[in-house]
Predicted model as a PDB file, atoms N, CA, C, CB and O in Angstrom, pLDDT in the B-factor column:
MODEL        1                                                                  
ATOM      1  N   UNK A   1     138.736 120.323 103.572  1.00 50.00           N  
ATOM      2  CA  UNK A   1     138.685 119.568 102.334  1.00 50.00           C  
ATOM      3  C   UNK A   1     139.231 118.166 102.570  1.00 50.00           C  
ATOM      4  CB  UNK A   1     139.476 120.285 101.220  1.00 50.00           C  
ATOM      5  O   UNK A   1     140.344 118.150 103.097  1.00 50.00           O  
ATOM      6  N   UNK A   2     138.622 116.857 102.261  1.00 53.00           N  
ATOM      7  CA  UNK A   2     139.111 116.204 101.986  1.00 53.00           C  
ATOM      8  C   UNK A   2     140.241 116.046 100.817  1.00 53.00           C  
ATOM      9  CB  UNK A   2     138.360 115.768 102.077  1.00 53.00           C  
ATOM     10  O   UNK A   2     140.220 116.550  99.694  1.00 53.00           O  
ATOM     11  N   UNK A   3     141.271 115.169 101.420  1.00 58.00           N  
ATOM     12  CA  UNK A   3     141.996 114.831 100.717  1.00 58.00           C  
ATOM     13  C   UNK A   3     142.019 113.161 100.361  1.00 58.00           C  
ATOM     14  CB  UNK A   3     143.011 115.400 101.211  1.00 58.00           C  
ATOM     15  O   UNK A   3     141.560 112.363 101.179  1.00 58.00           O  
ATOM     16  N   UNK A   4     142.793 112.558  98.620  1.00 60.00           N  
ATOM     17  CA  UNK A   4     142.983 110.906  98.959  1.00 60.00           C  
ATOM     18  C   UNK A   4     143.727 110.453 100.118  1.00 60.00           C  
ATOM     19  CB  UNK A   4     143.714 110.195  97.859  1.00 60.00           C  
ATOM     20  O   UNK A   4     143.138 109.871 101.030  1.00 60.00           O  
ATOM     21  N   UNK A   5     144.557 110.599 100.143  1.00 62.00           N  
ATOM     22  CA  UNK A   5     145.927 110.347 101.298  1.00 62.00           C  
ATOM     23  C   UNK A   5     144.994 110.409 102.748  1.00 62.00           C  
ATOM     24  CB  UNK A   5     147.465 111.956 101.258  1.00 62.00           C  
ATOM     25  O   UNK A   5     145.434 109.786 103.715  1.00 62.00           O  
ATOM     26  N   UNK A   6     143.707 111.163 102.885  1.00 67.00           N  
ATOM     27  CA  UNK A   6     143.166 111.073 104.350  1.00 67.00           C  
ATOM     28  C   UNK A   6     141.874 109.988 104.114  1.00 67.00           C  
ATOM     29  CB  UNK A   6     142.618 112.785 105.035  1.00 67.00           C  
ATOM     30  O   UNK A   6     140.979 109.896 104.955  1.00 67.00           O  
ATOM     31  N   UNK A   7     141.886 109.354 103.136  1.00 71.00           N  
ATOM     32  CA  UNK A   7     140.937 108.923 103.001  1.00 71.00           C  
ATOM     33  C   UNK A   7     141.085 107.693 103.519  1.00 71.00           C  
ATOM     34  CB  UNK A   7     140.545 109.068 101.927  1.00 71.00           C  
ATOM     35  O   UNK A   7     142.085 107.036 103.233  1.00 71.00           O  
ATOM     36  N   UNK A   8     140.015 107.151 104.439  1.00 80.00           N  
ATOM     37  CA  UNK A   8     140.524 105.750 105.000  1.00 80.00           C  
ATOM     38  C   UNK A   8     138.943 104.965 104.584  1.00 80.00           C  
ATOM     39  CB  UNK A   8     141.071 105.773 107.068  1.00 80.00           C  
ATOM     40  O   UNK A   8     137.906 105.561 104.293  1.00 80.00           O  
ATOM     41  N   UNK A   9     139.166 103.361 104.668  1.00 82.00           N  
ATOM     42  CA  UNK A   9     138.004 102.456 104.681  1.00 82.00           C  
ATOM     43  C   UNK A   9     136.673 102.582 105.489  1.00 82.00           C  
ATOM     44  CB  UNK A   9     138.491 101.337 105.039  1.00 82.00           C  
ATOM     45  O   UNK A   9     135.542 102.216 105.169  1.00 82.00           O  
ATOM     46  N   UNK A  10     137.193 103.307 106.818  1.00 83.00           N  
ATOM     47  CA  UNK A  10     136.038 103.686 107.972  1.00 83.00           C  
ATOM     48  C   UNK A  10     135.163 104.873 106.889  1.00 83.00           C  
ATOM     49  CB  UNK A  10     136.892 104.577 109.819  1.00 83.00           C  
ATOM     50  O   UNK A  10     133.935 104.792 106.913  1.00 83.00           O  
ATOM     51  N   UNK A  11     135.749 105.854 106.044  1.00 82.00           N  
ATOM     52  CA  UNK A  11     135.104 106.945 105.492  1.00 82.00           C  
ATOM     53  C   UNK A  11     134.387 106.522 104.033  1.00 82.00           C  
ATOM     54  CB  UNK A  11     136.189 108.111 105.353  1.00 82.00           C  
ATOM     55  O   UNK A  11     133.361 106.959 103.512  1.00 82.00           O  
ATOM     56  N   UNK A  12     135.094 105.761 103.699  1.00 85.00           N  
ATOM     57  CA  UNK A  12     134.482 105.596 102.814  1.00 85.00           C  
ATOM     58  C   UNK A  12     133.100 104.442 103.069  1.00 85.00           C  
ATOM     59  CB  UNK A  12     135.500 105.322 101.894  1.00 85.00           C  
ATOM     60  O   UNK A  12     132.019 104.784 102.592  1.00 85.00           O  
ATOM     61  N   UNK A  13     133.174 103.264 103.730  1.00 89.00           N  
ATOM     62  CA  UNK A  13     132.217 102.534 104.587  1.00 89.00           C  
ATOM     63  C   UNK A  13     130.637 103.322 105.095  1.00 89.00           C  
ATOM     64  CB  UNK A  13     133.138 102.199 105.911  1.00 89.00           C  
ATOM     65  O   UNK A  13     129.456 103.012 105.252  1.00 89.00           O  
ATOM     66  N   UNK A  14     131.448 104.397 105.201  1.00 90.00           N  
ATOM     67  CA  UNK A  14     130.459 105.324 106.178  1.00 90.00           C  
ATOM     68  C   UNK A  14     129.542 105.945 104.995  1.00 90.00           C  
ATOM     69  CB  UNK A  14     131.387 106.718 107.236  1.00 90.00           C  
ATOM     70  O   UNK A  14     128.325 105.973 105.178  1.00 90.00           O  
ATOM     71  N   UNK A  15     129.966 106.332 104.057  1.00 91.00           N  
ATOM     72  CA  UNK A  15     129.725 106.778 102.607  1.00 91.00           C  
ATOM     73  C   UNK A  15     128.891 106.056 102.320  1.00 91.00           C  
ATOM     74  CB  UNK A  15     130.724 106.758 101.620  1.00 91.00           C  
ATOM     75  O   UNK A  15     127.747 106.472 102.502  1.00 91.00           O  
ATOM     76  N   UNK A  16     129.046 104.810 101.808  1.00 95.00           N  
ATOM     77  CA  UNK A  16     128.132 103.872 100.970  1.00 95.00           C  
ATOM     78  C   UNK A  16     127.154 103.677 101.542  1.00 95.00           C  
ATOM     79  CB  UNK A  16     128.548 102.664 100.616  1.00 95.00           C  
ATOM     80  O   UNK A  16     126.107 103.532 100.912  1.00 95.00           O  
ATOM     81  N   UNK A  17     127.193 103.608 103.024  1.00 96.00           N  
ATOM     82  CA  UNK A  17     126.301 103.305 104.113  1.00 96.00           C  
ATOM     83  C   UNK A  17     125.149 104.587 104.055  1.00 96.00           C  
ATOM     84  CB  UNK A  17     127.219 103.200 105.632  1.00 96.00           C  
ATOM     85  O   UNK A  17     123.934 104.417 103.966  1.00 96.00           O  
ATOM     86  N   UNK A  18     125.824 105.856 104.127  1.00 96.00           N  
ATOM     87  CA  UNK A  18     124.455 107.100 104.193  1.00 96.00           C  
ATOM     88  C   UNK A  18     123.859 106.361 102.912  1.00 96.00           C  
ATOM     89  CB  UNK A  18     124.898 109.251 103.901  1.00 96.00           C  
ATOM     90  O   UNK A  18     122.851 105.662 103.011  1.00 96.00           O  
ATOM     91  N   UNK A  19     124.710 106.597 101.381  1.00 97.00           N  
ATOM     92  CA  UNK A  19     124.285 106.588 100.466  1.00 97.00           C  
ATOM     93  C   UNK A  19     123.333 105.535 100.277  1.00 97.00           C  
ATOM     94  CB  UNK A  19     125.118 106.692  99.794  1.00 97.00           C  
ATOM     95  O   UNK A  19     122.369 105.818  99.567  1.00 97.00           O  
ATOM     96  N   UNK A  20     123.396 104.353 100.769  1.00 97.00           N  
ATOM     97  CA  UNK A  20     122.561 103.293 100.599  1.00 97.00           C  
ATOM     98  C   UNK A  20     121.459 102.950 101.328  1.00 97.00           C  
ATOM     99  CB  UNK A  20     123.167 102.412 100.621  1.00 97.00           C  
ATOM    100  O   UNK A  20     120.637 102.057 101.120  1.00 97.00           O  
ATOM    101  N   UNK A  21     121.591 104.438 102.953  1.00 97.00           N  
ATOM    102  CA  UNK A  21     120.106 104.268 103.321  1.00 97.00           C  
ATOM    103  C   UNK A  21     119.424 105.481 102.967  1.00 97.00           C  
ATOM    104  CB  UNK A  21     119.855 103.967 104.838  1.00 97.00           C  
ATOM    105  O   UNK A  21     118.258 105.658 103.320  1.00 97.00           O  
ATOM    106  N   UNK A  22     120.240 106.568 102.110  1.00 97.00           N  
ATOM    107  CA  UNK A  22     119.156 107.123 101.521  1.00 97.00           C  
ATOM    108  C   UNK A  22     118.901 106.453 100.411  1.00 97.00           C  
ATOM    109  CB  UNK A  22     119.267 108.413 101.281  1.00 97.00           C  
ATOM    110  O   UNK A  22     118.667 107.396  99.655  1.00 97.00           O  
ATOM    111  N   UNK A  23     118.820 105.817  99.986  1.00 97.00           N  
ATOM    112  CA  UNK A  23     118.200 105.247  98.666  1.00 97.00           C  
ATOM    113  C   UNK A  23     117.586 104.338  99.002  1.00 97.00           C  
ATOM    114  CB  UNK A  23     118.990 104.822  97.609  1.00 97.00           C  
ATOM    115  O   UNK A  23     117.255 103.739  97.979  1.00 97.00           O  
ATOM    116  N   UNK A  24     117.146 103.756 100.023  1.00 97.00           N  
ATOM    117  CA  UNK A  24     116.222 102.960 100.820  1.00 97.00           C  
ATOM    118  C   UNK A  24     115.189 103.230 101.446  1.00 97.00           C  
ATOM    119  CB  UNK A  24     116.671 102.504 101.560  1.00 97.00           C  
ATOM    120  O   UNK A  24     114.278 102.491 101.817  1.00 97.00           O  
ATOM    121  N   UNK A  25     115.434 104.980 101.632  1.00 96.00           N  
ATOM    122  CA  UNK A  25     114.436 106.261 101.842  1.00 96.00           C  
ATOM    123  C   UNK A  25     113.794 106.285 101.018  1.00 96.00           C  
ATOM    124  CB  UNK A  25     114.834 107.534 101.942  1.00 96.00           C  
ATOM    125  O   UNK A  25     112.606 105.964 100.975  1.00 96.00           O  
ATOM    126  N   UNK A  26     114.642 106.775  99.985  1.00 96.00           N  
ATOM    127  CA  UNK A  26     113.958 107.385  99.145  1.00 96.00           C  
ATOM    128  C   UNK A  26     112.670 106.199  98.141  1.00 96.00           C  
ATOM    129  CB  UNK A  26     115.203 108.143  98.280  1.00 96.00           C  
ATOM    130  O   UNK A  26     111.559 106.569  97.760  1.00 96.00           O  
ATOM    131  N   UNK A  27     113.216 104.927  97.950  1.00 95.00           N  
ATOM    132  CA  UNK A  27     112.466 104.283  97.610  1.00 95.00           C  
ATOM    133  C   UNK A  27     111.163 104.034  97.744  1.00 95.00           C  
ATOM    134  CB  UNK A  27     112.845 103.734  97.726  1.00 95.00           C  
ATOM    135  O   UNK A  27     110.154 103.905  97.051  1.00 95.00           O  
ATOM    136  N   UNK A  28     111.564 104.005  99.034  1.00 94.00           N  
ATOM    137  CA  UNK A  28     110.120 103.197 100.520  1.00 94.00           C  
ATOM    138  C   UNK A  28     109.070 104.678 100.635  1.00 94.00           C  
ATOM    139  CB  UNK A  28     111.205 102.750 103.042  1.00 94.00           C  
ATOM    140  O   UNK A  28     107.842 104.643 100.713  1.00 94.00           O  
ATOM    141  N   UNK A  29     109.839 105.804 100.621  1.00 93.00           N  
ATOM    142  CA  UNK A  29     109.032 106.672 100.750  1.00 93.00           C  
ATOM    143  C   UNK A  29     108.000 106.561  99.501  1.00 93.00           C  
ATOM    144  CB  UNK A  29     109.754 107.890 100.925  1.00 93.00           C  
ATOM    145  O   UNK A  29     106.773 106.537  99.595  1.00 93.00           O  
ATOM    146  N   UNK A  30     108.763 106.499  98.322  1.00 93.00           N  
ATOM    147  CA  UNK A  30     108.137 107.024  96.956  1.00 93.00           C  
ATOM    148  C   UNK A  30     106.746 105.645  97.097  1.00 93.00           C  
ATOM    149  CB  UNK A  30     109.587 106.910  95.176  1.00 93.00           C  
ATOM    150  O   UNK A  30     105.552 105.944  97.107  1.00 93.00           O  
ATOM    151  N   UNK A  31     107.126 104.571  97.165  1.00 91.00           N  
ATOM    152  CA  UNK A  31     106.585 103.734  97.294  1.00 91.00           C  
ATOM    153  C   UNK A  31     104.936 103.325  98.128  1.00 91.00           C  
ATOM    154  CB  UNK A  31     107.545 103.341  97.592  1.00 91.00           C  
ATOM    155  O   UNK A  31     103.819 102.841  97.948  1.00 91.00           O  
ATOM    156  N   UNK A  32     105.946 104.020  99.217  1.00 90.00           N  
ATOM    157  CA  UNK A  32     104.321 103.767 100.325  1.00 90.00           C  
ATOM    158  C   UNK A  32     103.854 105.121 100.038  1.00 90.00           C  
ATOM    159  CB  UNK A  32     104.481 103.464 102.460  1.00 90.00           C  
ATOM    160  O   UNK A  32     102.806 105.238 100.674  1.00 90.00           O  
ATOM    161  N   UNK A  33     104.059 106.036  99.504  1.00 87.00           N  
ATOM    162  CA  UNK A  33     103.143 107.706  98.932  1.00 87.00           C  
ATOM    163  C   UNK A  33     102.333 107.435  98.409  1.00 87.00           C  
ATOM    164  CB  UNK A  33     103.661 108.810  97.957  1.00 87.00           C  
ATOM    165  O   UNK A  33     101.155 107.741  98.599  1.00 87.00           O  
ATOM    166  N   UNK A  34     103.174 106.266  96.985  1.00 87.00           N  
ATOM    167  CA  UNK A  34     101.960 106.180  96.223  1.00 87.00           C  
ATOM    168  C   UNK A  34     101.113 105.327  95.978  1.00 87.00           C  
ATOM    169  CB  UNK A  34     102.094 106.390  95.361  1.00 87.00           C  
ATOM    170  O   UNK A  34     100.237 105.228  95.119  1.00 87.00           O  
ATOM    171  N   UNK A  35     101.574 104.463  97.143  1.00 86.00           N  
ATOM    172  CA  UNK A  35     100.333 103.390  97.169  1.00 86.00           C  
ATOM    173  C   UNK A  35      99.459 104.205  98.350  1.00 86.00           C  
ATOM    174  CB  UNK A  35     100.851 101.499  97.681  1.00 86.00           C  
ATOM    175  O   UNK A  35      98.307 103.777  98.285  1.00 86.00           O  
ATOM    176  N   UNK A  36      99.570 105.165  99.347  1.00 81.00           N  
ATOM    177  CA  UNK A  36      98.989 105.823  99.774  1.00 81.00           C  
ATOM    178  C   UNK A  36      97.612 106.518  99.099  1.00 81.00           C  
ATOM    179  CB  UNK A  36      99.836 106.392 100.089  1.00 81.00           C  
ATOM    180  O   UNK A  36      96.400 106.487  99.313  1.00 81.00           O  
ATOM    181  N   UNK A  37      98.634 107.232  98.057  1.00 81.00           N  
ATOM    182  CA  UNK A  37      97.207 107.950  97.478  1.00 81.00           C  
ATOM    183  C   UNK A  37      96.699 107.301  96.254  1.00 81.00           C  
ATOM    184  CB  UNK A  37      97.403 109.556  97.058  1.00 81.00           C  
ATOM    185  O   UNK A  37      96.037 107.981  95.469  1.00 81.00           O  
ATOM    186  N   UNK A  38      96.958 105.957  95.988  1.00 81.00           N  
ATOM    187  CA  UNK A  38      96.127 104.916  95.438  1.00 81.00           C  
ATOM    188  C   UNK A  38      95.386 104.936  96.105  1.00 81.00           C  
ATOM    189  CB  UNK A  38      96.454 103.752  95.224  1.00 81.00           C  
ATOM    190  O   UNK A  38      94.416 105.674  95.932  1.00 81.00           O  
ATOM    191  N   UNK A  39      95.535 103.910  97.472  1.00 84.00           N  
ATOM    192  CA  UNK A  39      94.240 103.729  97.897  1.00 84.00           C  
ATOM    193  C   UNK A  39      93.598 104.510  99.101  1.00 84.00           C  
ATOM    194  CB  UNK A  39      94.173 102.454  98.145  1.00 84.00           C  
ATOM    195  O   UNK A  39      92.463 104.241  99.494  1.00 84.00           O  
ATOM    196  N   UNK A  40      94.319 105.414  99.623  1.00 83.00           N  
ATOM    197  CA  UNK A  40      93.095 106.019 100.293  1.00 83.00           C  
ATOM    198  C   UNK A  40      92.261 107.579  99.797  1.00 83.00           C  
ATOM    199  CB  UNK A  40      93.635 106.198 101.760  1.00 83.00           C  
ATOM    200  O   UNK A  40      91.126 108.008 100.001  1.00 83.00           O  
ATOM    201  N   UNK A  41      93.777 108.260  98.875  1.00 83.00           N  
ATOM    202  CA  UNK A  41      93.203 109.486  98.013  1.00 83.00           C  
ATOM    203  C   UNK A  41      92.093 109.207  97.692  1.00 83.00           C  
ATOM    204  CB  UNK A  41      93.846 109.884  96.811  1.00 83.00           C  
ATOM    205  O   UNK A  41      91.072 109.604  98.253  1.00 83.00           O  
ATOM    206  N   UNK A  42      92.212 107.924  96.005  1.00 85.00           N  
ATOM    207  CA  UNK A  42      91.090 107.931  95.093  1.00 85.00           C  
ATOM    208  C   UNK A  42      89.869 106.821  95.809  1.00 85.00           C  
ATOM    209  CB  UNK A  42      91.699 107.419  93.457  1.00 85.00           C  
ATOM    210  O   UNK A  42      88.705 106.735  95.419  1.00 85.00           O  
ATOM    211  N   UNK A  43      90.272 106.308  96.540  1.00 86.00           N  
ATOM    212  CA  UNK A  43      88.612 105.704  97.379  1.00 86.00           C  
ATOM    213  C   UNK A  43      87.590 106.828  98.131  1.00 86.00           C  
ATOM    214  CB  UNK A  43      89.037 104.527  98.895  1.00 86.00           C  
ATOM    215  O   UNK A  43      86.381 106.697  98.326  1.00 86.00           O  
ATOM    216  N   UNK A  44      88.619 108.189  98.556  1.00 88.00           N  
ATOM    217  CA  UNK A  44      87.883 109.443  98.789  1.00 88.00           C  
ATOM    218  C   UNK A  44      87.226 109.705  98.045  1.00 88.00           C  
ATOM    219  CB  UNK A  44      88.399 110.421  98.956  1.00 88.00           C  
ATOM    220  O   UNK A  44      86.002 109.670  98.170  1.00 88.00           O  
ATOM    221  N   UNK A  45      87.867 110.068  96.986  1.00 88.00           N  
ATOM    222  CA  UNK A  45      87.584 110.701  95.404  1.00 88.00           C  
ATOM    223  C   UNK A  45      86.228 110.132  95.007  1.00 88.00           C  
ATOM    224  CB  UNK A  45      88.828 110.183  94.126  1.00 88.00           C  
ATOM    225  O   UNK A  45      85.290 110.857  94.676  1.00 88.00           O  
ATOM    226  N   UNK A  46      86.145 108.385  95.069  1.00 89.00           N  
ATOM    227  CA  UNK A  46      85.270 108.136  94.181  1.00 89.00           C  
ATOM    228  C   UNK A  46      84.212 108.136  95.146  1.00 89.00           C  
ATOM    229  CB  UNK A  46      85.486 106.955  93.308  1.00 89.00           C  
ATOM    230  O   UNK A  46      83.103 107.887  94.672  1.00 89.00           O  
ATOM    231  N   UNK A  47      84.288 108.425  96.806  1.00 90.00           N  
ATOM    232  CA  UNK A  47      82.946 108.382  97.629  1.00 90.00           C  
ATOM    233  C   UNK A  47      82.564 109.649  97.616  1.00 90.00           C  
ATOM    234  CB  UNK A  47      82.998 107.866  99.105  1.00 90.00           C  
ATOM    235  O   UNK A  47      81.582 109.850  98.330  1.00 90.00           O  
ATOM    236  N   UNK A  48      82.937 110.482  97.122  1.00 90.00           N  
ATOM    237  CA  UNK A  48      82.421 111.852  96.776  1.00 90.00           C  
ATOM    238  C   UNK A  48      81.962 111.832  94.815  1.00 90.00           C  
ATOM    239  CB  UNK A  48      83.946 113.139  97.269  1.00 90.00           C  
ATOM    240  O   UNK A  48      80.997 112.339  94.242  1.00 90.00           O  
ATOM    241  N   UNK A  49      82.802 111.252  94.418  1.00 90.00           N  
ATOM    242  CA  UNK A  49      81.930 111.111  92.997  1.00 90.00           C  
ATOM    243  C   UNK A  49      80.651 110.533  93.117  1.00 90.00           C  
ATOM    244  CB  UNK A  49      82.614 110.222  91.936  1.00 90.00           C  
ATOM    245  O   UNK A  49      79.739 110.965  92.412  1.00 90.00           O  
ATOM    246  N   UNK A  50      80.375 109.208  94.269  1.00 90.00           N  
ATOM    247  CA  UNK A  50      79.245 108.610  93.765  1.00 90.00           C  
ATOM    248  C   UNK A  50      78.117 109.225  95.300  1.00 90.00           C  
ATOM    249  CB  UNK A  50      79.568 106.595  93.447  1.00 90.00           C  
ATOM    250  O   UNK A  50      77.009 108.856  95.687  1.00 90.00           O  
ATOM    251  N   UNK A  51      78.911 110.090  95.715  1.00 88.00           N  
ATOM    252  CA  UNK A  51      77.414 110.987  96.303  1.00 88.00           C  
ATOM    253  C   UNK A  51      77.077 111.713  95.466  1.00 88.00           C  
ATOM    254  CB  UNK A  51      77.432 111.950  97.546  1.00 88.00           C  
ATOM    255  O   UNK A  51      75.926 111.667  95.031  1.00 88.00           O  
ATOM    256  N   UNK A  52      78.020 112.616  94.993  1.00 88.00           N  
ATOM    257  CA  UNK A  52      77.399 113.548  94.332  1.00 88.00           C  
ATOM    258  C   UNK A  52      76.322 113.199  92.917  1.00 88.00           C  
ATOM    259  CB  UNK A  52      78.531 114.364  94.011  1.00 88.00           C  
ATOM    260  O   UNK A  52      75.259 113.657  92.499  1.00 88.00           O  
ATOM    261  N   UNK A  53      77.030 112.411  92.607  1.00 88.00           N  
ATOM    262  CA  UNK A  53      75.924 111.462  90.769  1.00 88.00           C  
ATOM    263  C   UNK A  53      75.042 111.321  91.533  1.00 88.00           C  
ATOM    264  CB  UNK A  53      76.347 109.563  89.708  1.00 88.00           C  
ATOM    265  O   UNK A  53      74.140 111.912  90.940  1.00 88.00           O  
ATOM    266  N   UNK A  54      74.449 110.818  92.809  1.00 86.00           N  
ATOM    267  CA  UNK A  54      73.618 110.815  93.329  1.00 86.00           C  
ATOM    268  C   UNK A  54      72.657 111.885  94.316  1.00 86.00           C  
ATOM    269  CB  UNK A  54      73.991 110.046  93.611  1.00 86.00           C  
ATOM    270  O   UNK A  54      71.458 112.012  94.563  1.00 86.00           O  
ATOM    271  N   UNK A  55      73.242 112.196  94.500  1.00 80.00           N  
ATOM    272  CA  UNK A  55      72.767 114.257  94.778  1.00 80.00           C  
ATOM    273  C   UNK A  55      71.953 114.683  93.192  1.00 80.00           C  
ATOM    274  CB  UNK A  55      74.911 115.769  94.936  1.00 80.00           C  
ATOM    275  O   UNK A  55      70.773 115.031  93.149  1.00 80.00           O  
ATOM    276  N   UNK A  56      72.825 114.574  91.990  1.00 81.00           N  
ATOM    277  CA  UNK A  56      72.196 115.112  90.717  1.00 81.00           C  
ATOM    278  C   UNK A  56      71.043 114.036  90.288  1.00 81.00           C  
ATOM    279  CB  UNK A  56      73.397 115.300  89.468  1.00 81.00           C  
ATOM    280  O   UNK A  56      69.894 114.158  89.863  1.00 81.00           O  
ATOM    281  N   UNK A  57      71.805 113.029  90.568  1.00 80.00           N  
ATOM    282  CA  UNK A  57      69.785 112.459  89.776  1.00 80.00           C  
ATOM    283  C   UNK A  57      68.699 112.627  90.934  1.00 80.00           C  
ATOM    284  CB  UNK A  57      69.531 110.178  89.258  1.00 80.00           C  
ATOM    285  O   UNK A  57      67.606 113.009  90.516  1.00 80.00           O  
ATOM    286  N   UNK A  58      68.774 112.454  92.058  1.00 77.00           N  
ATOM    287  CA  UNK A  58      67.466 112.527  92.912  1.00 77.00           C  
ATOM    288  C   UNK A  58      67.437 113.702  92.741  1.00 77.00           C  
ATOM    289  CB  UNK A  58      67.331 112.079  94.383  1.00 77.00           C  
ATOM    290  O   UNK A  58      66.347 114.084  93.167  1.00 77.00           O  
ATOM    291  N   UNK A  59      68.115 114.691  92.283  1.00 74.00           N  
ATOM    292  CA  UNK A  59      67.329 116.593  92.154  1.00 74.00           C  
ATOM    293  C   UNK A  59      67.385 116.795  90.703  1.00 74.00           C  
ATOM    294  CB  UNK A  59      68.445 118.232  93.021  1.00 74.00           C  
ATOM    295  O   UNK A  59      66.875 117.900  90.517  1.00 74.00           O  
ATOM    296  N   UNK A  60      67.706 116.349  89.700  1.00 72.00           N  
ATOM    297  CA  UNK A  60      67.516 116.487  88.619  1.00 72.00           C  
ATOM    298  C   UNK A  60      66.039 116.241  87.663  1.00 72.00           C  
ATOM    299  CB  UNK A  60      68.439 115.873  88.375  1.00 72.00           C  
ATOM    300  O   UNK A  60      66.000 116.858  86.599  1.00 72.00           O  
ATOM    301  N   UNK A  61      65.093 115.544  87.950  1.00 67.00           N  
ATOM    302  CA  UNK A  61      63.943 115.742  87.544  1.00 67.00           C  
ATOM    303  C   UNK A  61      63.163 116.925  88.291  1.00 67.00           C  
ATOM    304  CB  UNK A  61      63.347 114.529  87.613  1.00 67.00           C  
ATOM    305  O   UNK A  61      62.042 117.236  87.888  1.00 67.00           O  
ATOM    306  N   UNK A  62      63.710 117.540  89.305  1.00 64.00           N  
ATOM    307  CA  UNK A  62      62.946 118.668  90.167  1.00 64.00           C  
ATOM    308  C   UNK A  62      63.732 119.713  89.180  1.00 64.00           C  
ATOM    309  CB  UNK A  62      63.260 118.789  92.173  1.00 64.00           C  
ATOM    310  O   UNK A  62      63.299 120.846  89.386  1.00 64.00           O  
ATOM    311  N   UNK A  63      64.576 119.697  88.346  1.00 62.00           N  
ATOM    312  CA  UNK A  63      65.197 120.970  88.254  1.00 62.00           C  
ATOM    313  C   UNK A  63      64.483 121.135  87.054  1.00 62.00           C  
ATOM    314  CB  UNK A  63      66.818 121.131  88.260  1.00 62.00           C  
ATOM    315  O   UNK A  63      64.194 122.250  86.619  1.00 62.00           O  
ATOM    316  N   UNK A  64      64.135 119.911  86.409  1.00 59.00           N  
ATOM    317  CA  UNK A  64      63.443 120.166  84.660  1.00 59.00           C  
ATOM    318  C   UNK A  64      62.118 120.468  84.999  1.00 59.00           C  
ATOM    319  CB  UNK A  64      63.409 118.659  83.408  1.00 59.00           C  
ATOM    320  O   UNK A  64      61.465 120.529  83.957  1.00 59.00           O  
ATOM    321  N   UNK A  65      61.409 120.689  86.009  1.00 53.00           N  
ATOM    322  CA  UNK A  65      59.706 121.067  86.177  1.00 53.00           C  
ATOM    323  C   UNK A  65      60.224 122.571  86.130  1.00 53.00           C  
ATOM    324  CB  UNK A  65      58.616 120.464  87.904  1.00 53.00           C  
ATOM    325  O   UNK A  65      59.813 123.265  85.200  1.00 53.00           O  
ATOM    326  N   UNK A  66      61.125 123.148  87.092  1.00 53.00           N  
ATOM    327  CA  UNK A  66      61.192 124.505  87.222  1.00 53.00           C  
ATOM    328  C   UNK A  66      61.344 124.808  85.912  1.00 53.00           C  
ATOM    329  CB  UNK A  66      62.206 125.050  88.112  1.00 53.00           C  
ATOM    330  O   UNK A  66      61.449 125.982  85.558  1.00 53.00           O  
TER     331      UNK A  66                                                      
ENDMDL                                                                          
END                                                                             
């Protein structure tokens, strides 16, 4: 257990320091994720939306003869 009385400037230094590069983590991560699946998720997304709209109309007048 820590105690105050053992507590010195090196420990606490050391403290602020994790604490402040995880929150530099955690930022950057959240950050570049979601500009991640901004742009490369939904540019997937929409090159499969606009095959497929296009899959349904070039077979969609074949489907209304049947």
């Amino acid at each position: 257990s820590v105690l105050m009385s053992e507590l010195s400037w090196a420990a606490v230094f050391i403290f602020f320091t994790r604490i402040t590069t995880f929150s530099m983590n955690s930022y950057l991560g959240y950050s570049i994720g979601k500009t991640g699946v901004e742009k490369i998720k939904l540019n997937i997304l929409k090159k499969i939306h606009q095959f497929l709209s296009t899959f349904i109309e070039i077979y969609k007048p074949n489907m209304e003869v049947r």
